[in-house]
VEXKOLLO-877398 format. One record per residue (C-alpha): residue number from 0; x, y, z. Coordinates in pm, 1 decimal, decimal comma, m for minus. Layout:
resi/u/v/w
NUM/X/Y/Z
...
REM end
This chain:
resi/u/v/w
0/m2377,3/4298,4/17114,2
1/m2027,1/4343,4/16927,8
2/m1765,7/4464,0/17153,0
3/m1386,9/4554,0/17005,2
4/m1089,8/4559,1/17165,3
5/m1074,4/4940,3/17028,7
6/m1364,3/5028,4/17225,1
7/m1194,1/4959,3/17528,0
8/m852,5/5097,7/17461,9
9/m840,0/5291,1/17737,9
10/m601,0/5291,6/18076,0
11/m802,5/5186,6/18379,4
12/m822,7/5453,1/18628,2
13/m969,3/5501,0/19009,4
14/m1309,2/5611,9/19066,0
15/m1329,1/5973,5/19163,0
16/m1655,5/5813,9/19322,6
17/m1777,9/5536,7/19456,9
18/m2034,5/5289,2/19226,3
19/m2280,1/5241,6/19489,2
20/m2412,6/4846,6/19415,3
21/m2800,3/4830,8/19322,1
22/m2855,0/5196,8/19379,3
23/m3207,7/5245,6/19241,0
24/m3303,6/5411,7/18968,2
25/m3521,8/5771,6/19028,6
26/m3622,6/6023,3/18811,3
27/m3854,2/6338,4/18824,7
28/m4176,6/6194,9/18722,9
29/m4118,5/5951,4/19032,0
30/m4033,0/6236,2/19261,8
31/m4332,3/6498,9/19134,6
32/m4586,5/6168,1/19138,9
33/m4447,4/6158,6/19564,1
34/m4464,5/6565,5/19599,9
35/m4859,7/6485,8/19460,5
36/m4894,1/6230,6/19733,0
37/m4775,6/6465,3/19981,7
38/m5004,5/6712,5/19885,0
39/m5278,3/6563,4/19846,4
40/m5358,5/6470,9/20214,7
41/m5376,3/6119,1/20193,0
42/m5002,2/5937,0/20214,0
43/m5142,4/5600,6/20354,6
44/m5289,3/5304,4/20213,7
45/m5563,6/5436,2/19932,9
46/m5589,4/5558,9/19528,3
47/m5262,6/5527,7/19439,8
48/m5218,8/5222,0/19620,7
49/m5478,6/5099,6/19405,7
50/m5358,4/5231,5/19081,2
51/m5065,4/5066,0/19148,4
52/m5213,2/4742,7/19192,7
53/m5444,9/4737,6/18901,4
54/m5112,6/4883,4/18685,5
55/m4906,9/4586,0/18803,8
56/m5191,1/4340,9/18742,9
57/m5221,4/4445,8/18405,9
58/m4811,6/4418,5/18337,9
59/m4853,8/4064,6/18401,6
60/m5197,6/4010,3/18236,7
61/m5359,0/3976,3/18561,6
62/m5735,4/4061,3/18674,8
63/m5692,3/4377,6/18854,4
64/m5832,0/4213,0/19183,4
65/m5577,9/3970,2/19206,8
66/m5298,2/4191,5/19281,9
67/m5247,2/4295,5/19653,1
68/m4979,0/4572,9/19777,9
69/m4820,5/4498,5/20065,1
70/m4559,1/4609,1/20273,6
71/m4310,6/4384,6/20172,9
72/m4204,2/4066,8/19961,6
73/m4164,4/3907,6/20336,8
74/m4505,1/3985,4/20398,4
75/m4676,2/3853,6/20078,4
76/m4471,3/3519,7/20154,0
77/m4590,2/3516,0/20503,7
78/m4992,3/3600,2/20385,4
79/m4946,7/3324,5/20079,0
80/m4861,2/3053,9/20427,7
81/m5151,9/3179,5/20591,5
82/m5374,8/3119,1/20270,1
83/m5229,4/2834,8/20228,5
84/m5334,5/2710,7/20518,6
85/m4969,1/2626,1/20631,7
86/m4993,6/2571,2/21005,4
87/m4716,8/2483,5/21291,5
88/m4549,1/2186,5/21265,3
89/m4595,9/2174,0/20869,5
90/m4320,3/2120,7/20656,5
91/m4204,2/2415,0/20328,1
92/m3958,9/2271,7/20111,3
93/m3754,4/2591,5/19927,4
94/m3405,3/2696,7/19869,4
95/m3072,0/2736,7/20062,2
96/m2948,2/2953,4/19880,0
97/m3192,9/3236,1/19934,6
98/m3206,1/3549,2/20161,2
99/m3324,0/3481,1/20507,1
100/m3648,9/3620,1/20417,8
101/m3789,2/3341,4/20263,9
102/m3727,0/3077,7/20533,1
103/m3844,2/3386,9/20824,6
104/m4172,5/3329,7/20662,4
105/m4203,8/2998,9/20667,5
106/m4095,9/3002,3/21054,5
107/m4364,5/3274,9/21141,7
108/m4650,1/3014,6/21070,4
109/m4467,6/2780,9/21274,2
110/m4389,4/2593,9/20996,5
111/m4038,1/2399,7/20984,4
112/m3798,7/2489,6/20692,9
113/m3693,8/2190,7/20452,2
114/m3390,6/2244,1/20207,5
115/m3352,2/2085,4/19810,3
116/m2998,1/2181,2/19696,2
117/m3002,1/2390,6/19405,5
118/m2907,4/2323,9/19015,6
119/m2546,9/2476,2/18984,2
120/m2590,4/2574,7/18631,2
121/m2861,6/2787,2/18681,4
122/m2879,6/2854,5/19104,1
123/m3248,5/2792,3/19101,7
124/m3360,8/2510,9/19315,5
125/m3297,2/2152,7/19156,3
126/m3692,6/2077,6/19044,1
127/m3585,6/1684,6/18986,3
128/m3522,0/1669,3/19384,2
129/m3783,7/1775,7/19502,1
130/m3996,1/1505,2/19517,1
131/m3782,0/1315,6/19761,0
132/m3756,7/1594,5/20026,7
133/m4189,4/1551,3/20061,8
134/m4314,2/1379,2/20394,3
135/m4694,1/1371,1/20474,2
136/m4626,4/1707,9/20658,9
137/m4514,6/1877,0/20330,0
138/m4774,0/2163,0/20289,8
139/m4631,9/2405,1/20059,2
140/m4301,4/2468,4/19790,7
141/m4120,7/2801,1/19784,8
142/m3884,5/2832,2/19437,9
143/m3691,1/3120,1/19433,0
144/m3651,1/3278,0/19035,9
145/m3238,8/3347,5/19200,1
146/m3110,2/3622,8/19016,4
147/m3400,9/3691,5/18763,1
148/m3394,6/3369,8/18571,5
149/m3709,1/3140,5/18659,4
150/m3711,6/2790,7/18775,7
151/m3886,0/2526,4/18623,1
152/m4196,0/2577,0/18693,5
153/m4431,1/2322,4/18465,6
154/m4141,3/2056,2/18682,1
155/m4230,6/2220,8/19007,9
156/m4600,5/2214,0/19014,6
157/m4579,2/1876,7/18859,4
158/m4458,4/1781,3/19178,1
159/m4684,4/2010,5/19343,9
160/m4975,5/1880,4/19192,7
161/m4857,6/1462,8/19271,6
162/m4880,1/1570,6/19662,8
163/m5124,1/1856,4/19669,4
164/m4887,2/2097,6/19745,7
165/m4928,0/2491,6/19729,1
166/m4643,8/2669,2/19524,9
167/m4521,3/3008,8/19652,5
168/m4316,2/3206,8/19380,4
169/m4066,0/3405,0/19542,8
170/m4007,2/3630,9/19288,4
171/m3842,6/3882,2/19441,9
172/m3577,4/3908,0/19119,8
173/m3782,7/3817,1/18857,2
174/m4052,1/4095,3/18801,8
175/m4017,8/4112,0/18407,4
176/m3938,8/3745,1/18401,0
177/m4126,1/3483,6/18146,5
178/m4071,5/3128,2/18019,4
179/m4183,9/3067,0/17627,1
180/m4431,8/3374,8/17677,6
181/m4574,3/3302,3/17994,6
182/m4547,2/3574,2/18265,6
183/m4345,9/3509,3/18599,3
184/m4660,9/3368,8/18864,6
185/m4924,2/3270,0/18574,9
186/m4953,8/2922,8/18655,0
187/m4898,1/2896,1/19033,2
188/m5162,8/3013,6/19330,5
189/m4896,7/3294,0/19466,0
190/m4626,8/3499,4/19367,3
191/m4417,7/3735,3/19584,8
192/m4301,2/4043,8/19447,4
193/m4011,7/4305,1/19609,0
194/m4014,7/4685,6/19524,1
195/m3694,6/4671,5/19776,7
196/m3425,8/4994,7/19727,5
197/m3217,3/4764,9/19541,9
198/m3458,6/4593,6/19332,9
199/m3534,2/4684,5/18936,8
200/m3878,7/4849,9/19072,3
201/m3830,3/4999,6/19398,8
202/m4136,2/5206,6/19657,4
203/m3868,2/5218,6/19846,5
204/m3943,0/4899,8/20067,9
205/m4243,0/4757,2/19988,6
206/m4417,6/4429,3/19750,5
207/m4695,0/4327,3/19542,1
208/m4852,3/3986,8/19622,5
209/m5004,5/3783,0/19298,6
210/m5314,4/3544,4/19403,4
211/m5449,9/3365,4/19120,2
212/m5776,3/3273,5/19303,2
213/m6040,8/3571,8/19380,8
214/m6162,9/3428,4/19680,6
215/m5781,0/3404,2/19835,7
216/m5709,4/3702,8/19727,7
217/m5987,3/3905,4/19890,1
218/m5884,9/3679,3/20232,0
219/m5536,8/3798,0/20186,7
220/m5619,3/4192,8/20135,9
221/m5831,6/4152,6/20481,2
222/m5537,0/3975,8/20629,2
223/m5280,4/4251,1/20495,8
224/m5521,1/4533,5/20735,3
225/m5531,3/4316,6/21075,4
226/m5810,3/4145,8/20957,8
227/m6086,8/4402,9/20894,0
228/m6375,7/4416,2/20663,6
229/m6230,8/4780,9/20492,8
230/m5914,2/4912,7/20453,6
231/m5818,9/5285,4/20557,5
232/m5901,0/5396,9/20212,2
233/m6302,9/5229,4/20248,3
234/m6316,8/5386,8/20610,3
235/m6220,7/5741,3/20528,6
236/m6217,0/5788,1/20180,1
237/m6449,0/6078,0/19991,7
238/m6743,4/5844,9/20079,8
239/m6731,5/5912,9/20436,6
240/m6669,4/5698,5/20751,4
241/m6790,4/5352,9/20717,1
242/m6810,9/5052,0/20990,1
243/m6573,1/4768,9/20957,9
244/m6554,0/4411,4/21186,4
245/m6251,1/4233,8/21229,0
246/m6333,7/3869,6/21018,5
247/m6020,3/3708,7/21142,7
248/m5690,9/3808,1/21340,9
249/m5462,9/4008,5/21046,5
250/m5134,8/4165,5/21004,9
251/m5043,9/4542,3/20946,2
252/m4874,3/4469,4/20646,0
253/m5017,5/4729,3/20397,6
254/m4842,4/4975,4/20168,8
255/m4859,4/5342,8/20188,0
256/m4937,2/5617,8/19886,1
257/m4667,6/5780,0/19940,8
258/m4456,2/5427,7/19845,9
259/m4741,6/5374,3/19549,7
260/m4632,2/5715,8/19423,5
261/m4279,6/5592,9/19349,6
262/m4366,7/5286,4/19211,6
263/m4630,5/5375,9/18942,3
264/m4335,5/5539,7/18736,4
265/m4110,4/5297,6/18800,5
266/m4337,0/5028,8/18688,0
267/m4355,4/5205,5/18400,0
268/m4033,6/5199,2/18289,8
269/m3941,0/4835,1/18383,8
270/m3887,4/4697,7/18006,3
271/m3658,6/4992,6/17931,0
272/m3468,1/4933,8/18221,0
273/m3442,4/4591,9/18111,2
274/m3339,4/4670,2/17779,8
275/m3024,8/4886,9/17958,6
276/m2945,7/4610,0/18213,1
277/m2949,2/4350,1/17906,4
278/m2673,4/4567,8/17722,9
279/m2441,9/4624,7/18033,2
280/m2535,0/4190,8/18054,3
281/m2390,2/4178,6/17733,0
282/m2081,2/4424,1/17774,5
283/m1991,6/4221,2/18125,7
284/m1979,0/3922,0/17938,0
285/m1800,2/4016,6/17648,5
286/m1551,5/4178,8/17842,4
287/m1495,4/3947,9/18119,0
288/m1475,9/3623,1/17854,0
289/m1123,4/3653,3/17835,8
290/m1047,0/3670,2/18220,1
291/m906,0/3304,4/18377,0
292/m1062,3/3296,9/18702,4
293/m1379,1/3463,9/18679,3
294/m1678,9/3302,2/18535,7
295/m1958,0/3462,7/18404,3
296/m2308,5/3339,2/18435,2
297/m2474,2/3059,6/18209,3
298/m2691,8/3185,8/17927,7
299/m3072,1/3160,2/17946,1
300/m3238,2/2948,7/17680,9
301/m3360,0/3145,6/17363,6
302/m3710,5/3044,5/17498,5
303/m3673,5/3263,1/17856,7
304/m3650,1/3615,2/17922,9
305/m3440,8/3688,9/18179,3
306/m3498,6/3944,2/18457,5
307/m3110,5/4052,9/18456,3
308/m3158,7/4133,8/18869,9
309/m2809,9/4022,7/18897,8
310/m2517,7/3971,4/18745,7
311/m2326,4/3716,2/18963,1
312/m1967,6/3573,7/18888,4
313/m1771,6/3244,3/19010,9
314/m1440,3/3300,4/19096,1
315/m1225,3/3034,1/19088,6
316/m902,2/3093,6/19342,4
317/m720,7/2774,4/19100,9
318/m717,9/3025,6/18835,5
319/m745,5/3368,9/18913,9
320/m438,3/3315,4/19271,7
321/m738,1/3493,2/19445,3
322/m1055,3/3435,7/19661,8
323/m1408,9/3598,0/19614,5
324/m1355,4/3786,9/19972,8
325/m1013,1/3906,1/19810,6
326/m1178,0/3998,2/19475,0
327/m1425,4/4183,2/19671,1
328/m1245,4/4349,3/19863,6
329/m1005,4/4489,9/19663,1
330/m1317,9/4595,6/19450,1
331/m1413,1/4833,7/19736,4
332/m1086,2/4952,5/19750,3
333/m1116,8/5045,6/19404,2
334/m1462,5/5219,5/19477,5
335/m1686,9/4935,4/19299,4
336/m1931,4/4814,2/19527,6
337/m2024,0/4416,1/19516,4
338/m2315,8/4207,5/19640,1
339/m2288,4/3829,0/19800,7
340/m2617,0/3647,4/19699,5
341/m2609,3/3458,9/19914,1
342/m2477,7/3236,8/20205,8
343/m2662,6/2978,3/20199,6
344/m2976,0/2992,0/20495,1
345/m2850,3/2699,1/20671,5
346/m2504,2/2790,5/20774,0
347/m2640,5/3125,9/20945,8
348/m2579,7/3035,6/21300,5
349/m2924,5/3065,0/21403,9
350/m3083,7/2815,2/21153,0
351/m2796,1/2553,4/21161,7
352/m2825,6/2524,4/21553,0
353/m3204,0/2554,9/21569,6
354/m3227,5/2281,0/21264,3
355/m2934,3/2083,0/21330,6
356/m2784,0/2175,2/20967,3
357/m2420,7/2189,6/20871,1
358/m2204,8/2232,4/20649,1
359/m2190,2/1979,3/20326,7
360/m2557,9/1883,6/20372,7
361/m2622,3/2125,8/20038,3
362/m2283,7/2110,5/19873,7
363/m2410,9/2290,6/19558,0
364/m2555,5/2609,9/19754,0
365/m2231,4/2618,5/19890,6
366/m2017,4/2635,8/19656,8
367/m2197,6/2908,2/19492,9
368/m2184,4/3075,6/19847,4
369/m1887,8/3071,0/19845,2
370/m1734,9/3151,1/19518,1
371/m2004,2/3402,0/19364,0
372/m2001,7/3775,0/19375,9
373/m2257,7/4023,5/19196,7
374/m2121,4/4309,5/18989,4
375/m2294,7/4614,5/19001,3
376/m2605,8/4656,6/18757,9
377/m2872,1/4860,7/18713,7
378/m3052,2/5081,3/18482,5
379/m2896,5/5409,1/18578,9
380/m2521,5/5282,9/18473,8
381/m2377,3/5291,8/18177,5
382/m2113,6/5140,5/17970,0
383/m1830,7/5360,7/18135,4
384/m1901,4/5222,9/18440,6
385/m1892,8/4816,9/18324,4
386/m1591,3/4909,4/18163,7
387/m1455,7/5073,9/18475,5
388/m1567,0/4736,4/18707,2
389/m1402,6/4551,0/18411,5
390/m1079,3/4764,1/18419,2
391/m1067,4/4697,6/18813,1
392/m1089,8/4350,2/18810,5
393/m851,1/4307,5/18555,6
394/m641,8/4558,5/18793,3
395/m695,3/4302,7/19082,6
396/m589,3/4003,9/18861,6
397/m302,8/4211,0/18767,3
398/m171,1/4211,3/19100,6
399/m130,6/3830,7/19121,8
400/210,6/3681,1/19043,7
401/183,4/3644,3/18704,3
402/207,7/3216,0/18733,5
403/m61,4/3237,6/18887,3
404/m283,8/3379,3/18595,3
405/m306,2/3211,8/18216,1
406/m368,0/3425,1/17965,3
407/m376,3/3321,3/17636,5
408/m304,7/3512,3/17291,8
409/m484,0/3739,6/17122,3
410/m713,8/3729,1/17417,1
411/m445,0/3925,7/17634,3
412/m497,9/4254,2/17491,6
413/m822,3/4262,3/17593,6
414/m722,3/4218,9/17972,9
415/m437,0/4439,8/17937,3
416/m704,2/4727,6/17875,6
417/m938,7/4880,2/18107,5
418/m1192,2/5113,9/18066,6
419/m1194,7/5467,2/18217,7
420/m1548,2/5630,7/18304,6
REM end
């Protein structure tokens, strides 16, 4: 994308409101497909619900029968454990720097989080490493696609396949993500999907679970409805009442219609989403190049395609004569929200003292912890508002004493400029 300095001649000025971070996305195909739902009679788990899964399937070249809704990406973690036969007392090795879903899952099979520190160029968990974290009660690998770019994959089930190891794609951020043409999940037994509020498909709350073997994947749809033989849908449907047995103890982790509604529109417009997020990508980093003190992120290879979830910068106080928390905040007194993705798992109170972890055991995680913020994206802004974000952090720099910033010619008229919505 080419990006002039005349395009952004403008003064910066407040928001009249405020740029709510990750709001989704909704239009009125999404909200007549949920007035349908309502309608209809049936808002729980049944047609749509399975439109939606067979849709989904098919984005990612899937058999239809392999994709499962659920109610969340937590759940489809926690039913890929159970599959995988993960029991207490087993060991998952996965990411620090995740959000505390990921490791909640592991703990509700009674399974014992273990941490690999994470690649700083790329925040994805650091595939060469993870070989030396297995013990013989290593069961299972969790890599996190952080931000919508994938890990290594062919490196991770490498390792995967040396120990006979299951691996668990969370890919909460990575929906529309691929590596040299293959699809996000193709080559691993699960992947773990999020239609969260904030995410670039949203139901709402709610997640799609990817099982590449039939037989798992009909054990995981009983599992999702407390282990019965037929879900609502079978039970009550047009075909009449029908008799179900309980094959093993389940979950109630099942997705509603009236969630399905939202997302069979949304799914629909994921690539043109991503074609929006990847030109507000390209205007953040364009516009941001010339700022000391802020770092945008590294550049995926030609071969990837990125899911753009988030766009996360480094600050660096040695620079920029500020901290992330100060950046932030004086973002949200200019009415731009911000996201922190994430602190790292093992410095929330409750894991370090259950675990015994502290701080320096995953120096990389931390860092990013705590230098990284995420700038608002999504497919419902729009240029004005990346040059308004722009303008404010270049108001927030601005307000440093002016050794503490280097600028360097021509670059300075850039930063001099913000631009107004």
């Amino acid at each position: 994308m080419q990006v002039s300095i005349s395009d952004y001649a403008r003064v910066w000025q407040l928001r009249e409101d405020f740029l709510v971070f990750g709001a989704p996305v909704i239009g009125e195909s999404d909200i007549a497909e949920v007035v349908d739902t309502l309608r209809s009679g049936w808002i729980g788990f049944g047609p749509k619900c399975q439109r939606l899964e067979a849709d989904f399937a098919a984005y990612l070249g899937r058999p239809t029968e392999h994709a499962v809704a659920v109610s969340s990406c937590t759940a489809a973690l926690h039913l890929s454990l159970v599959a995988s036969d993960v029991k207490p007392g087993d060991e998952v090795i996965t990411t620090p720097l995740t959000f505390a879903a990921t490791v909640n899952a592991i703990m509700m099979t009674g399974a014992i989080p273990v941490f690999v520190d994470i690649d700083p160029a790329t925040q994805n968990i650091d595939a060469a490493a993870i070989a030396a974290a297995v013990t013989v009660r290593t069961r299972a690998v969790i890599p996190v696609h952080m931000a919508g770019r994938l890990c290594d994959i062919a490196a991770i089930r490498a390792v995967a396949a040396r120990y006979d190891l299951s691996v668990i794609e969370d890919a909460a951020h990575a929906v529309e993500a691929a590596e040299g043409g293959v699809r996000v999940g193709a080559t691993s037994p699960f992947a773990c999907f999020s239609f969260y509020a904030t995410k670039n498909m949203t139901t709402g709350d709610g997640g799609m679970l990817l099982v590449r073997d039939g037989v798992a994947a009909e054990r995981v749809r009983r599992l999702r409805f407390h282990g019965m033989s037929r879900d609502a849908w079978a039970r009550y449907g047009a075909t009449g009442f029908r008799h179900y047995e309980i094959v093993e103890p389940g979950f109630k982790y099942s997705l509603t219609d009236m969630q399905a509604a939202l997302g069979l529109h949304q799914l629909r417009r994921l690539d043109s989403n991503l074609a929006i997020r990847e030109s507000l990508w390209a205007a953040y980093d364009a516009l941001l190049r010339p700022l000391n003190g802020i770092r945008t992120p590294q550049r995926p290879p030609d071969s990837a395609r990125h899911a753009r979830h988030l766009y996360t910068v480094e600050i660096v106080p040695e620079e920029l004569g500020l901290s992330r928390d100060e950046v932030l905040n004086g973002l949200t007194e200019r009415r731009v929200g911000t996201g922190v993705h994430f602190k790292p798992v093992h410095l929330h109170p409750y894991y370090r003292d259950r675990y015994g972890f502290r701080e320096g055991m995953f120096p990389h995680a931390e860092h990013v912890g705590q230098t990284t913020l995420s700038l608002p994206l999504s497919g419902g802004l729009t240029l004005g508002d990346v040059r308004n974000v722009v303008g404010a952090l270049n108001d927030i720099a601005s307000s440093v004493p002016r050794k503490s910033i280097s600028l360097d010619e021509p670059r300075h008229a850039v930063l001099s400029i913000g631009g107004a919505r």
